[in-house]
N, C-alpha and C positions, 0 to 999 in steps of 0.2 A: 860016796862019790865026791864029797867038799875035798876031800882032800889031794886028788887029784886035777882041779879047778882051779887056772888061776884069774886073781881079781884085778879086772881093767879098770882104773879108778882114772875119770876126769878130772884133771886139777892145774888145766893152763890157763881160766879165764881171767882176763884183767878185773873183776870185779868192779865195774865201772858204778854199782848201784849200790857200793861201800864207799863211794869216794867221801870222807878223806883220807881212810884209814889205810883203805888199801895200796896209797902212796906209799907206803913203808912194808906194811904185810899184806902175803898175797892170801886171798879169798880163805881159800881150805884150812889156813893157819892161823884163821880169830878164833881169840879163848872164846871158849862156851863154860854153861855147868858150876856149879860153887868151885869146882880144884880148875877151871881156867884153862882144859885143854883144849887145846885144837881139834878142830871137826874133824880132820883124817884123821884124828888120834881114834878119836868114836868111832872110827869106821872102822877101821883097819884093827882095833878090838874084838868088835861086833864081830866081824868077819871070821875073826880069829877063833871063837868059841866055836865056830862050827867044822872046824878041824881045814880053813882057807891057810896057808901058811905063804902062797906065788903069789904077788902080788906087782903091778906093771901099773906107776903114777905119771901120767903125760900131761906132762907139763910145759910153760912155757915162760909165762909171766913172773920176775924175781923165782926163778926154778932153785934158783939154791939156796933161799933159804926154807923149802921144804927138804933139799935135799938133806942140809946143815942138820936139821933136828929129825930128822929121820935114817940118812945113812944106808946102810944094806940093810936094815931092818933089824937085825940081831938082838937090839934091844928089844926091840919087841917080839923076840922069838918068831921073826917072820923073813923072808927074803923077798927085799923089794929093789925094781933093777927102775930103770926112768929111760922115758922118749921123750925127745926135745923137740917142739914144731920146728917145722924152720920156715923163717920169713919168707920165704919165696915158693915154697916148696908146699909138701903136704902142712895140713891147718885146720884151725876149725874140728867140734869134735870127730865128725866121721873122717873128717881127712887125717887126723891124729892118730885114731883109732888102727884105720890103715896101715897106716907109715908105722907104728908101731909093728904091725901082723906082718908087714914086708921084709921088716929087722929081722924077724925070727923070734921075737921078745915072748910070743906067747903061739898057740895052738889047742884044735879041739874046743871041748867047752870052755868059757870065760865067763864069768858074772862082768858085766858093763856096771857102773855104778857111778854117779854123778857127785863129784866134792862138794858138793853144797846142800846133800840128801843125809835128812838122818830118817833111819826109819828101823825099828828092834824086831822085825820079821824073823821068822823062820827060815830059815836059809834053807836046810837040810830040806825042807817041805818044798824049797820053791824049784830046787833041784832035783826033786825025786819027779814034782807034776813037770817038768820040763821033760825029765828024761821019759815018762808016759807016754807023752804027749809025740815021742818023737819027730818035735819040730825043727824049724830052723831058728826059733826066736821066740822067746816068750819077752814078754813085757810084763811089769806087774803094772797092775791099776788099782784105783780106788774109789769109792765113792763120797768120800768124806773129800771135800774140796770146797772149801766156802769160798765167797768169790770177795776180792778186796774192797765191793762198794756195794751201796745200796743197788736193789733192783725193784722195778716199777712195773707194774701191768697195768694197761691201757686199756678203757673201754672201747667203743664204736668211736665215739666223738674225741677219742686222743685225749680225754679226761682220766686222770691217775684213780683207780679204783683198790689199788691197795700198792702197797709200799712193804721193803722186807729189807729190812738191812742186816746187809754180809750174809745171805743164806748159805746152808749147803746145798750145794744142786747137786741133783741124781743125776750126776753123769758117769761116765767110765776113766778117769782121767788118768795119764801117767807121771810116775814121780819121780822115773830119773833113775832106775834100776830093772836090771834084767838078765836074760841068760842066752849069751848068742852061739850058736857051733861058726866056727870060721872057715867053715868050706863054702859059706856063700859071700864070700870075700876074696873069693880067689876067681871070681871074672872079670872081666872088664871094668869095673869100677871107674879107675881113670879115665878111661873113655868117654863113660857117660854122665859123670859126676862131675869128672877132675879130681882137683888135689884141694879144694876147699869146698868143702861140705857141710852139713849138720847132717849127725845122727840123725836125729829124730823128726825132723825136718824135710831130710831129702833124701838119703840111705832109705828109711822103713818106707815112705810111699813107693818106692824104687824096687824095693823087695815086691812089697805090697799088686805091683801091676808084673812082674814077675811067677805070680804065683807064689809066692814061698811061703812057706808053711808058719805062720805066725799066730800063737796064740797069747790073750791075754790071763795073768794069773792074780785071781782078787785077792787080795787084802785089804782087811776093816779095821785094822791096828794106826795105831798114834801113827804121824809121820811132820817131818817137821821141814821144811826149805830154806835152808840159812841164806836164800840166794842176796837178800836184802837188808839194806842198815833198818828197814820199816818192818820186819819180819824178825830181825836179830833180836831187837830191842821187846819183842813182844814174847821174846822167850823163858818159860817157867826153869829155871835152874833147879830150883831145887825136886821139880816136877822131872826132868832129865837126867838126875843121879838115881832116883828112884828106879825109872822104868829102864833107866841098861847099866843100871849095878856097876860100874865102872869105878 
């Protein structure tokens, strides 16, 4: 089934939570890793072993010089084409998303996938439970999610009766990857959205009261969010050449 999938990769954010680096590079194109590639490099690999070859990068922020070091793809034995936001126009991931599917750039199933997500899942698996599942939208989730600060539980009297710094909470959280069919893209959107959106923000609750058939797909695997210079810096390299062999 991967190999008729193509992969919608996010990668127009200004990175504002890299500043100062991403004055110069944009987000998806800081080295990671001891060999110093770029995080869509990880990706667009990852993807690759699972026989992903269509690939659709919507971008926005300095777009060419992902474009410069990625090209049609060929180097990477993969064919990757790009949607540009435009200022005024479609924006924003969902509005991005969009403006791409209006192009004509992609159709049918698409893996969603967020440039700032590293995560070495099964792809093949998450595609097969998607296509089971005959939904409109799987999301994967996880439960491994620590939370970036201390948290407090409170007795009666609003006296601190224990203290947990950085837990993992048991929640269901998403990490910025999924599997969407684009025939629920093909209604009103504009109307009800507009042309500046978030994904996962305002598109899913939107489905969500819609009815549309949404389920979540768990994974208990590593995953990593390079969204942050405070996140970047806390990353195991040599821990990251191990677990996706690159």
């Amino acid at each position: 089934m991967s190999q008729g999938v193509t992969a919608v990769v996010l990668a127009g954010g200004m990175g504002t939570r890299f500043h100062p680096y991403t004055e110069i590079v944009p987000k998806p194109m800081i080295p990671i890793g001891v060999d110093e590639k770029p995080v869509l490099e990880y990706i667009v690999k990852w993807l690759s072993r699972f026989g992903v070859k269509k690939y659709v990068f919507l971008v926005n922020y300095r777009w060419r010089y992902i474009q410069n070091y990625f090209g049609d793809g060929s180097r990477f034995n993969v064919e990757i084409t790009y949607s540009i936001d435009e200022p005024n126009g479609y924006t924003n991931t969902g509005g991005s998303i969009l403006k791409a599917y209006r192009e004509g750039l992609f159709t049918g199933t698409v893996i969603i996938w967020y440039g700032d997500i590293l995560a070495p899942l099964d792809v093949k698996d998450l595609l097969n439970y998607h296509q089971s599942k005959r939904g409109d939208l799987t999301l994967v989730v996880t439960k491994k999610y620590k939370v970036p600060v201390g948290v407090a539980t409170l007795g009666s009297d609003f006296s601190i009766i224990e203290m947990r710094e950085k837990p993992d909470l048991d929640i269901n959280a998403t990490i910025g990857v999924g599997v969407l069919e684009t025939k629920i893209l093909d209604d009103d959107l504009e109307e009800k959205l507009g042309l500046n959106f978030d994904f996962m923000g305002d598109l899913i609750p939107w489905l969500i009261t819609k009815r549309a058939k949404i389920y979540g797909y768990v994974y208990n695997g590593d995953w990593f969010d390079v969204g942050s210079l405070e996140k970047y810096k806390k990353l195991d390299n040599n821990y990251l050449r191990e677990l996706f062999k690159l």
